[in-house]
ZASETOR-540614 format. One record per residue (C-alpha): chain; residue in three letters; x, y, z. Coordinates in nm, 3 decimals, padded with zeros to 5 digits. Last residue first. Example, Ala and Ser with C-alpha at 12.3 -4.5 7.8 and 13.67 -1.06 7.14 Angstrom:
BEGIN
chain = A	resn = SER	east = 01.367	north = -00.106	up = 00.714
chain = A	resn = ALA	east = 01.230	north = -00.450	up = 00.780
// end
This chain:
BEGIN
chain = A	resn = UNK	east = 08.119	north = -06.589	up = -02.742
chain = A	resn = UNK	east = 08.373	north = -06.363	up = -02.766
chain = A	resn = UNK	east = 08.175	north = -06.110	up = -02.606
chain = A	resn = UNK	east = 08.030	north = -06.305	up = -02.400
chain = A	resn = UNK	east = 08.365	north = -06.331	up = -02.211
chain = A	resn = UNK	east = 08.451	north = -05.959	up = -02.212
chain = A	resn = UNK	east = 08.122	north = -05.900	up = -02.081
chain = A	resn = UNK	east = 08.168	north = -06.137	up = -01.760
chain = A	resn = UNK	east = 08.504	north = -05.970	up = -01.699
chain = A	resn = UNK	east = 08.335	north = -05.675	up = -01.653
chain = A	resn = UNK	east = 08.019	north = -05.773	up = -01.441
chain = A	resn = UNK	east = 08.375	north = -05.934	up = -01.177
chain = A	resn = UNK	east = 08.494	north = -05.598	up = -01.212
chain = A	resn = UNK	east = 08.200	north = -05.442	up = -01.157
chain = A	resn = UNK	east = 08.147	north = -05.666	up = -00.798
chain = A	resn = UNK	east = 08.506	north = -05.591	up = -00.720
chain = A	resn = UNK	east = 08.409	north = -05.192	up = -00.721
chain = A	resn = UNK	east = 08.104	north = -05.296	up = -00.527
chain = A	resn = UNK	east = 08.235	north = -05.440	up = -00.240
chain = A	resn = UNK	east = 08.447	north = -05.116	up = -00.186
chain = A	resn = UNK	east = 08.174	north = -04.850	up = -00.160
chain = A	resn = UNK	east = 08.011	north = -04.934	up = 00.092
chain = A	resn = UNK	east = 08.126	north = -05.194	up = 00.324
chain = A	resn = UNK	east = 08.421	north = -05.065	up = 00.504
chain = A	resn = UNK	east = 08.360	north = -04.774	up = 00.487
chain = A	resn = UNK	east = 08.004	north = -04.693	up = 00.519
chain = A	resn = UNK	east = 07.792	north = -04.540	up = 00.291
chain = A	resn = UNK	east = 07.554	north = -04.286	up = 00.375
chain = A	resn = UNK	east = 07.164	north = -04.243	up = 00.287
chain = A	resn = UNK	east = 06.893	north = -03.991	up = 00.397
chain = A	resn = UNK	east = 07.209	north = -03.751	up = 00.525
chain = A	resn = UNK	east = 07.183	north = -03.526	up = 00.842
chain = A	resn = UNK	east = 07.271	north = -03.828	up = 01.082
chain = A	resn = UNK	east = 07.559	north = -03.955	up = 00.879
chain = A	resn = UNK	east = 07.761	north = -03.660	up = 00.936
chain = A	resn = UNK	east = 07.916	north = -03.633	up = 01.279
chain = A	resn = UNK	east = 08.005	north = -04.001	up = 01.316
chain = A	resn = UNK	east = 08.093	north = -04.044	up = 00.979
chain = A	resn = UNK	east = 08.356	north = -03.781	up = 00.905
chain = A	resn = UNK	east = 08.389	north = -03.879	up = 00.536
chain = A	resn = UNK	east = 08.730	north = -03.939	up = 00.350
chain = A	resn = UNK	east = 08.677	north = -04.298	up = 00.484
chain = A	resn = UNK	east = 08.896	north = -04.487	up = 00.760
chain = A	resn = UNK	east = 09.052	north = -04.826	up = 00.755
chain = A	resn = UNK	east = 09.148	north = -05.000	up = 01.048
chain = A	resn = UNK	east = 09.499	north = -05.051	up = 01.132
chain = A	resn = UNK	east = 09.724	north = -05.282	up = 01.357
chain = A	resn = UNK	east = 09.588	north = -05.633	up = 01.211
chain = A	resn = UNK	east = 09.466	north = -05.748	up = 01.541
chain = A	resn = UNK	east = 09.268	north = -05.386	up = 01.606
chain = A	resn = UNK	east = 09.320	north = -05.197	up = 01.939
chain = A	resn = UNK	east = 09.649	north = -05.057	up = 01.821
chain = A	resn = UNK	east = 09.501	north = -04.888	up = 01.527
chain = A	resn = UNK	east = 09.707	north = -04.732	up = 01.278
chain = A	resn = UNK	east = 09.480	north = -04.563	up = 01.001
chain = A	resn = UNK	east = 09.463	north = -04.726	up = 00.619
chain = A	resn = UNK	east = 09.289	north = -04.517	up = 00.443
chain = A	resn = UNK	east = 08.986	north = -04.637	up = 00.224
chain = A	resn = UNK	east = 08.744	north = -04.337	up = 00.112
chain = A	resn = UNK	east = 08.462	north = -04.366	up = -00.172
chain = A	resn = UNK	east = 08.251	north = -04.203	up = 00.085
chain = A	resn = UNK	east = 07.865	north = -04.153	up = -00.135
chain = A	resn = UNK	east = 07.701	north = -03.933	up = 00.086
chain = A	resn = UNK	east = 07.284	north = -03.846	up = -00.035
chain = A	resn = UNK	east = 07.142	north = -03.513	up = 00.099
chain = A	resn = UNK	east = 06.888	north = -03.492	up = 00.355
chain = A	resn = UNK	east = 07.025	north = -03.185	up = 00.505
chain = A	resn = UNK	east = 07.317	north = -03.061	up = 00.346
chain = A	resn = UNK	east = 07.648	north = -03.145	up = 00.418
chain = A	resn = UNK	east = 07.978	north = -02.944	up = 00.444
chain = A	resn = UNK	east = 07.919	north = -02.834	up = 00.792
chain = A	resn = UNK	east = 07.912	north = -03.181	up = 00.888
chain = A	resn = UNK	east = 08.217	north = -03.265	up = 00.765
chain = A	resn = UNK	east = 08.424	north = -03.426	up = 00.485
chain = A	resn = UNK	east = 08.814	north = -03.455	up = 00.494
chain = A	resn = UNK	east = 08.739	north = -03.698	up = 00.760
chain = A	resn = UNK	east = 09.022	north = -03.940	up = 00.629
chain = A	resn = UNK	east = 09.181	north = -03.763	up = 00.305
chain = A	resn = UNK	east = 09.179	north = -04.040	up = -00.021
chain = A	resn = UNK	east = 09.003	north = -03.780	up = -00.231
chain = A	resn = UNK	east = 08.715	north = -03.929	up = -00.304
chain = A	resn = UNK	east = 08.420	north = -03.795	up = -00.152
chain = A	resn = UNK	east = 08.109	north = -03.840	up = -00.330
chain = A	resn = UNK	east = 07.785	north = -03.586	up = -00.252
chain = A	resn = UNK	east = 07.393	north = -03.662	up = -00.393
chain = A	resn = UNK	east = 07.190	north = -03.361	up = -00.353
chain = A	resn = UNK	east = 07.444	north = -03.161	up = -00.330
chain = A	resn = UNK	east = 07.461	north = -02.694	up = -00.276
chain = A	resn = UNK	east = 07.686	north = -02.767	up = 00.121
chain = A	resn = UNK	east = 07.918	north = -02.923	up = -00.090
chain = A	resn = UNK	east = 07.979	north = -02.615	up = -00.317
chain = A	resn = UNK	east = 08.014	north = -02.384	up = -00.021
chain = A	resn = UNK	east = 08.211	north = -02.638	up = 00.125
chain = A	resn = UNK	east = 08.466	north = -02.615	up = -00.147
chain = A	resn = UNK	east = 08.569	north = -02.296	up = -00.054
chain = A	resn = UNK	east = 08.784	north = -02.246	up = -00.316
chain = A	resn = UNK	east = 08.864	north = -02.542	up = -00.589
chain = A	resn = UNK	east = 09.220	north = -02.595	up = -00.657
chain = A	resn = UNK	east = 09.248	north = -02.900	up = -00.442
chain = A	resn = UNK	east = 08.988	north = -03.059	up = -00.614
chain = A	resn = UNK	east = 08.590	north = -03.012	up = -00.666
chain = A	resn = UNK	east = 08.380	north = -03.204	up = -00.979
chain = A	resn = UNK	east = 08.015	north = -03.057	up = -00.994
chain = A	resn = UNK	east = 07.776	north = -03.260	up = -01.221
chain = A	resn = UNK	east = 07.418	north = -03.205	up = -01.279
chain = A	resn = UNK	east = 07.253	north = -03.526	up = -01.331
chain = A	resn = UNK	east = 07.102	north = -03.681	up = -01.637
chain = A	resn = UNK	east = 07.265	north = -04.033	up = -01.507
chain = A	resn = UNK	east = 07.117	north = -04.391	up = -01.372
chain = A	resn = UNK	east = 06.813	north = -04.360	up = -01.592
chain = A	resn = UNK	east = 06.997	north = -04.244	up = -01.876
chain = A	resn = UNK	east = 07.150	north = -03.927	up = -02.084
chain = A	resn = UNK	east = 07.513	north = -03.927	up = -01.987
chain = A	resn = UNK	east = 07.616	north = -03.673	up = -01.746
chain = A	resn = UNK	east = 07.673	north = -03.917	up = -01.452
chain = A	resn = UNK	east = 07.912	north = -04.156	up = -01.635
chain = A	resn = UNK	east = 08.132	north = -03.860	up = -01.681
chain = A	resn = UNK	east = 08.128	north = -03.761	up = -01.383
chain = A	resn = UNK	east = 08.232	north = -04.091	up = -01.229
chain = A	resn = UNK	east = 08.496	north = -04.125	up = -01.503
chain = A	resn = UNK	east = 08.663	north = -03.807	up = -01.325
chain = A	resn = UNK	east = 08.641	north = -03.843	up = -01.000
chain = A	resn = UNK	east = 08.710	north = -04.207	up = -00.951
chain = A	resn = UNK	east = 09.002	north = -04.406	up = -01.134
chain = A	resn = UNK	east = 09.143	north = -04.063	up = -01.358
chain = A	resn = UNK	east = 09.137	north = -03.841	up = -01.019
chain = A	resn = UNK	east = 08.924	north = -03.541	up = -00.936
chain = A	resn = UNK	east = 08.820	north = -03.602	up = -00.635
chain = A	resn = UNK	east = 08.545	north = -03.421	up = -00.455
chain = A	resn = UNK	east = 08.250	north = -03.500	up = -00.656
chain = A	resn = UNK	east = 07.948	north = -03.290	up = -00.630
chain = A	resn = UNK	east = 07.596	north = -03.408	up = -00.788
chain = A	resn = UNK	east = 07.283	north = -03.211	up = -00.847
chain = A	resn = UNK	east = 07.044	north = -03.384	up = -00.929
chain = A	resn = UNK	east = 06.801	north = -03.371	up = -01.254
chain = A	resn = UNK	east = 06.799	north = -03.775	up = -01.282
chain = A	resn = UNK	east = 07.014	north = -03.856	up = -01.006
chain = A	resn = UNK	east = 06.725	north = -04.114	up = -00.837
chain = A	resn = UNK	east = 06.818	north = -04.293	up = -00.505
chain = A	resn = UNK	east = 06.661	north = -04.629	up = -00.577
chain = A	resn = UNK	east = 06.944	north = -04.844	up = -00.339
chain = A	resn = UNK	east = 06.984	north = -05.055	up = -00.609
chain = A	resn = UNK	east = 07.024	north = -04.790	up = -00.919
chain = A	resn = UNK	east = 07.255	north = -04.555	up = -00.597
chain = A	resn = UNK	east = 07.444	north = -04.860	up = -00.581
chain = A	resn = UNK	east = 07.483	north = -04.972	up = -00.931
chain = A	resn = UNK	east = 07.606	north = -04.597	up = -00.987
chain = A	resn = UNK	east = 07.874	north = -04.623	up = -00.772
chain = A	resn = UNK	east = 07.992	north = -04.965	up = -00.852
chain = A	resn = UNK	east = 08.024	north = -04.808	up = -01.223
chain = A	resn = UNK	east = 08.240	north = -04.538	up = -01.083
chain = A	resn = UNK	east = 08.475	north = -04.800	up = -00.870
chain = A	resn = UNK	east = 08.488	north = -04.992	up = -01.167
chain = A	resn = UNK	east = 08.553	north = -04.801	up = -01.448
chain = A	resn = UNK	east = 08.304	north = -04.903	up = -01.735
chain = A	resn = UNK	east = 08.448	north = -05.085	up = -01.996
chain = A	resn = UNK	east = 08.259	north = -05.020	up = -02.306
chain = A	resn = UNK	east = 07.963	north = -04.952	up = -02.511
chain = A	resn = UNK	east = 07.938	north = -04.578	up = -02.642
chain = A	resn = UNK	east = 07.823	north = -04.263	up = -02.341
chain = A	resn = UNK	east = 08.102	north = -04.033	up = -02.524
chain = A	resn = UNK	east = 08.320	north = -03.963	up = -02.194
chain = A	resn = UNK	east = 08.215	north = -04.372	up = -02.146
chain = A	resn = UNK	east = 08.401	north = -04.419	up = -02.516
chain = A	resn = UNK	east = 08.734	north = -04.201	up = -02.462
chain = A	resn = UNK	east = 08.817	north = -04.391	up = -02.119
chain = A	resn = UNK	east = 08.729	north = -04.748	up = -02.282
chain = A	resn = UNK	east = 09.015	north = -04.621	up = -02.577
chain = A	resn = UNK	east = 09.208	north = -04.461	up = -02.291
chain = A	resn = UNK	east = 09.264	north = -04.772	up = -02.079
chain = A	resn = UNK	east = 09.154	north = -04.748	up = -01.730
chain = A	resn = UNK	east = 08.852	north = -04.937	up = -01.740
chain = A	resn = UNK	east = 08.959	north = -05.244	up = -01.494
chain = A	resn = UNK	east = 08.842	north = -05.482	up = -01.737
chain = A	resn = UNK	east = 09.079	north = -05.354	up = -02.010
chain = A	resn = UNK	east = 09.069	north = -05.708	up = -02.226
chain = A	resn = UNK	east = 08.910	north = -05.552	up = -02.509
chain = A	resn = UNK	east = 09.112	north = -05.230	up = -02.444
chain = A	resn = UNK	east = 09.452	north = -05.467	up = -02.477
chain = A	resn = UNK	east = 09.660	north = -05.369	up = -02.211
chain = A	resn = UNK	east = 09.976	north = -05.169	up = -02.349
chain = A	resn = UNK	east = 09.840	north = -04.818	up = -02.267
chain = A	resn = UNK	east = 09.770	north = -04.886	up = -01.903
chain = A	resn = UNK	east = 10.174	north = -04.987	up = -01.865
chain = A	resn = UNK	east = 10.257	north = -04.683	up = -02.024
chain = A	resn = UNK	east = 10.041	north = -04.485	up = -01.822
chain = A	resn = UNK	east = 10.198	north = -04.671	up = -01.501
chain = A	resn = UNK	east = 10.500	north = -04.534	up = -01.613
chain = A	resn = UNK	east = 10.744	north = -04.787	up = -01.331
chain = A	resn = UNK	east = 11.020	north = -04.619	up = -01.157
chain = A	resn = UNK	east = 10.736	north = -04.571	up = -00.853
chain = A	resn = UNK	east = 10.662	north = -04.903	up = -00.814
chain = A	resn = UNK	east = 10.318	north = -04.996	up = -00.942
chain = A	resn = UNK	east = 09.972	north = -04.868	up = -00.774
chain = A	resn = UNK	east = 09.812	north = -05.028	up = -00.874
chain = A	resn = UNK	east = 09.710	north = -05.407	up = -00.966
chain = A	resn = UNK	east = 09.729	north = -05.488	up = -01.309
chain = A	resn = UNK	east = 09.436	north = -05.613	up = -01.440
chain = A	resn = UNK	east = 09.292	north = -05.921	up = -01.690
chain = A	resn = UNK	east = 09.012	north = -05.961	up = -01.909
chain = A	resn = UNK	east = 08.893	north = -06.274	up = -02.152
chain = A	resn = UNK	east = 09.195	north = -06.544	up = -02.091
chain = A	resn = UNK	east = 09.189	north = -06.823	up = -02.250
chain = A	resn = UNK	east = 09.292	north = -06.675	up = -02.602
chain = A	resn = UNK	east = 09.626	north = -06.559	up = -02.476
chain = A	resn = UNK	east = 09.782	north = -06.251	up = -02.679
chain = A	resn = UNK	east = 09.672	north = -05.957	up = -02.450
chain = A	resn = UNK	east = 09.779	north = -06.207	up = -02.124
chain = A	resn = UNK	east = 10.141	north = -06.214	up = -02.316
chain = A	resn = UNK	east = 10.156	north = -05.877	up = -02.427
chain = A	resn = UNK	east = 10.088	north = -05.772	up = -02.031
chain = A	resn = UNK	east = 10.373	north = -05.961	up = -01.890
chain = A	resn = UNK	east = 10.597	north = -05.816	up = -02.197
chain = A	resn = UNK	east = 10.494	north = -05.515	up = -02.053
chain = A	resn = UNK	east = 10.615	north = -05.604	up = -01.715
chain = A	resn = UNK	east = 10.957	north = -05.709	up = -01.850
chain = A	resn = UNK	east = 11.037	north = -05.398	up = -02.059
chain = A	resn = UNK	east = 10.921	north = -05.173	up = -01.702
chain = A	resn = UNK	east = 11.215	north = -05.395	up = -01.531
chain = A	resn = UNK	east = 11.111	north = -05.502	up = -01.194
chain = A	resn = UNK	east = 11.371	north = -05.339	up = -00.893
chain = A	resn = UNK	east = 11.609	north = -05.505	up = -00.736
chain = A	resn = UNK	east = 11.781	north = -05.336	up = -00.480
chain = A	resn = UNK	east = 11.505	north = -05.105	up = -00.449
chain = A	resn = UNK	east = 11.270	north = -05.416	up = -00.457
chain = A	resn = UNK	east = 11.010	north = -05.526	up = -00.692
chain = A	resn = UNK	east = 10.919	north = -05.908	up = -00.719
chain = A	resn = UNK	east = 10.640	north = -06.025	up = -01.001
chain = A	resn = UNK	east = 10.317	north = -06.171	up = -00.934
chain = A	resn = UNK	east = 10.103	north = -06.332	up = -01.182
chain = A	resn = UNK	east = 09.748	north = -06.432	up = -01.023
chain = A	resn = UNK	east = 09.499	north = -06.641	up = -01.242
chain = A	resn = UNK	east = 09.122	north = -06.643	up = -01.247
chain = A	resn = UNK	east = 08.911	north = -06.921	up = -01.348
chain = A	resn = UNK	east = 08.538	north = -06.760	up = -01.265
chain = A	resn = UNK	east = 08.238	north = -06.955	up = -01.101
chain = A	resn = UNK	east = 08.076	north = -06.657	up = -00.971
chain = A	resn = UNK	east = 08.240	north = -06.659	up = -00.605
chain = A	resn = UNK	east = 08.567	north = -06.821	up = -00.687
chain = A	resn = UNK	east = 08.583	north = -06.502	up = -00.916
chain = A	resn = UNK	east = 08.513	north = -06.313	up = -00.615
chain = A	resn = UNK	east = 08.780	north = -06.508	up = -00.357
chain = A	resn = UNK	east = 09.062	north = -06.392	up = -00.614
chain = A	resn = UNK	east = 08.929	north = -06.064	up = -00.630
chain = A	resn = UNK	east = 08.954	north = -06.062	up = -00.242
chain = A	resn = UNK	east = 09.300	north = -06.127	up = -00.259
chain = A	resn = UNK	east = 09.379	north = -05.906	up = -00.499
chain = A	resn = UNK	east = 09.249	north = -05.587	up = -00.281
chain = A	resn = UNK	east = 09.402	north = -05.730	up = 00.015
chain = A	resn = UNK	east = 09.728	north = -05.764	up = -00.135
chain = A	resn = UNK	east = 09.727	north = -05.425	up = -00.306
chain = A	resn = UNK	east = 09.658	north = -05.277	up = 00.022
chain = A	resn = UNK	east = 09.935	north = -05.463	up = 00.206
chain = A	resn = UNK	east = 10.236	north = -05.332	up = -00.054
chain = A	resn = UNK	east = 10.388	north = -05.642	up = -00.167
chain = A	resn = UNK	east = 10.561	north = -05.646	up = -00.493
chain = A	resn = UNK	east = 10.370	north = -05.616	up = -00.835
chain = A	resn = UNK	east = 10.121	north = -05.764	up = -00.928
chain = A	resn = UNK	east = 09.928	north = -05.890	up = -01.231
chain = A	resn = UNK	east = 09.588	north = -06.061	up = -01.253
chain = A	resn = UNK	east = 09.384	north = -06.242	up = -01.463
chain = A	resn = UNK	east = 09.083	north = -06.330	up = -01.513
chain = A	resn = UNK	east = 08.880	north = -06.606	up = -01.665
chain = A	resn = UNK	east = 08.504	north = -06.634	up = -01.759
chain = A	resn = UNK	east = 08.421	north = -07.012	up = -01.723
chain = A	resn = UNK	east = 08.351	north = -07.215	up = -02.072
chain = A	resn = UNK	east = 08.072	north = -07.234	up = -02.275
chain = A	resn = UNK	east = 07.895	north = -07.602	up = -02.332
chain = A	resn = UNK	east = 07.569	north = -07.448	up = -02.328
chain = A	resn = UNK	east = 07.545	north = -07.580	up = -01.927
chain = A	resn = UNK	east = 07.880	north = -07.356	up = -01.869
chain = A	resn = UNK	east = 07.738	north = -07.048	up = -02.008
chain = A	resn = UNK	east = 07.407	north = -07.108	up = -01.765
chain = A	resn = UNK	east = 07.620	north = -07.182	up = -01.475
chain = A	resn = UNK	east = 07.831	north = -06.846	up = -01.554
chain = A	resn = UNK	east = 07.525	north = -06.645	up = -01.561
chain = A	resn = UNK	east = 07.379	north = -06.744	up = -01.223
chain = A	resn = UNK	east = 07.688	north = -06.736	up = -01.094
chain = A	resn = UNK	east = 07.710	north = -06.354	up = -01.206
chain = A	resn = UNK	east = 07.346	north = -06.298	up = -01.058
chain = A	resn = UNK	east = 07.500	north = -06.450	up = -00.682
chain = A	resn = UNK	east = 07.762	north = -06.212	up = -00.780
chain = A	resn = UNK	east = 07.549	north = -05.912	up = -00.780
chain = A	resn = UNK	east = 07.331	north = -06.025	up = -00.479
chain = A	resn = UNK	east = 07.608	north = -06.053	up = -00.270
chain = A	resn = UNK	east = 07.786	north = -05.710	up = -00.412
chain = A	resn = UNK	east = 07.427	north = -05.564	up = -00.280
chain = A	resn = UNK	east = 07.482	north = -05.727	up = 00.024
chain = A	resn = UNK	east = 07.788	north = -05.578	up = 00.087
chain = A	resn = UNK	east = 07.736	north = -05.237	up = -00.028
chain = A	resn = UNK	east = 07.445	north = -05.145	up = 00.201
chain = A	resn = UNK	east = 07.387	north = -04.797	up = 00.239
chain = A	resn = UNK	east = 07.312	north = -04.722	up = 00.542
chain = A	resn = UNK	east = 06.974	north = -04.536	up = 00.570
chain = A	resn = UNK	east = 06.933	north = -04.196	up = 00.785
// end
């Protein structure tokens, strides 16, 4: 069994990016900025900005953090959040920007999605970038999904005539992910299973991968007997789990049963440090893009 190393692999990745930005800068280019928009204070969302912040610090970026208060007393205006996103869509220093989900529940997050300016849509989720990786044209590649692929490209795990299952079947992972897969490519060509909670005896399909992504946001929804020998695990998985024995009171736990699985696989990912380096890593290639292309 090899770990899959998503850490380093992000540290290479940026050290490229910095590599990039340095050369822009020495033209007489300016930094890549980002932005970022969010919403009240649930811990995840903190973390995951936070360490976006520290990335673009990373590779040279500007990057800017709006944050807006939520509460049930108070709650953010939809109007006023969109406006928020009009405003980044409209200002010429900034080349991509995100808005950190998930958003209050009396918020449309489609709505919001919709409003971000595709060529600014570093985070993939619009439907014009959504509509061009189903159709393998240039775009803004999800970034969980395109972290994915980097890994297995890095890691040289071929998918070229594999068969791949994802379980998850949701619009940030599962679904982009498969598309990205189908394409006709060196990282792609595979043969793509997607499982969800509709799916019968989804073990039976597990048990058939080559190359097998959980992401269904379930801790230890994946088991041994689900695995086949030899067979590539992909955990996309970050729950938090309360944790006495840990200073922050949680540790966070993958959709994968790790213990009990990683010794039939060739390569496993670990959470942390698999899968979640590398989805700040594409974000970071992202915003890069949407710089040179206004160059």
């Amino acid at each position: 069994m090899e770990l899959i190393d998503g850490k380093k692999a992000a540290a290479e990745i940026k050290q490229e990016i910095a590599a990039k930005v340095a050369e822009r800068i020495a033209q007489g280019k300016r930094a890549p900025h980002l932005a970022a928009i969010l919403v009240g204070h649930d811990g995840g969302s903190e973390t995951y900005v936070a360490h976006k912040i520290k990335a673009c610090a990373e590779c040279g970026f500007r990057s800017t953090l709006i944050r807006f208060e939520s509460t049930d007393e108070a709650p953010l205006q939809q109007s006023e959040l969109i406006a928020a996103v009009e405003s980044l869509n409209n200002d010429p220093e900034v080349d991509g920007f995100i808005v950190q989900l998930p958003l209050p529940r009396h918020i449309d997050e489609n709505a919001v999605i919709e409003a971000v300016d595709p060529s600014k849509d570093v985070d993939g989720f619009h439907p014009v970038n959504v509509g061009r990786q189903s159709l393998g044209l240039p775009c803004f590649h999800s970034a969980t999904p395109a972290g994915i692929v980097e890994l297995l490209k890095r890691n040289n795990i071929p998918t070229k005539g594999k068969r791949v299952v994802i379980v998850g079947r949701s619009n940030i992972v599962g679904k982009p992910l498969a598309a990205m897969l189908m394409q006709k490519g060196a990282t792609a060509d595979a043969t793509v299973t997607v499982c969800h909670s509709a799916t019968p005896d989804i073990a039976e399909i597990t048990r058939q991968a080559d190359i097998l992504v959980a992401a269904v946001g379930r801790p230890g929804m994946i088991t041994a007997d689900m695995v086949a020998d030899g067979a590539t695990v992909i955990d996309v998985g970050t729950t938090r789990v309360a944790d006495p024995t840990r200073k922050t009171g949680f540790r966070l736990c993958g959709d994968v049963d790790f213990d009990n699985v990683a010794p039939k696989c060739s390569f496993i990912t670990p959470v942390p440090g698999g899968v979640g380096p590398m989805t700040i890593c594409s974000l970071m290639q992202n915003t890069l893009l949407a710089a040179e292309r206004k160059d």
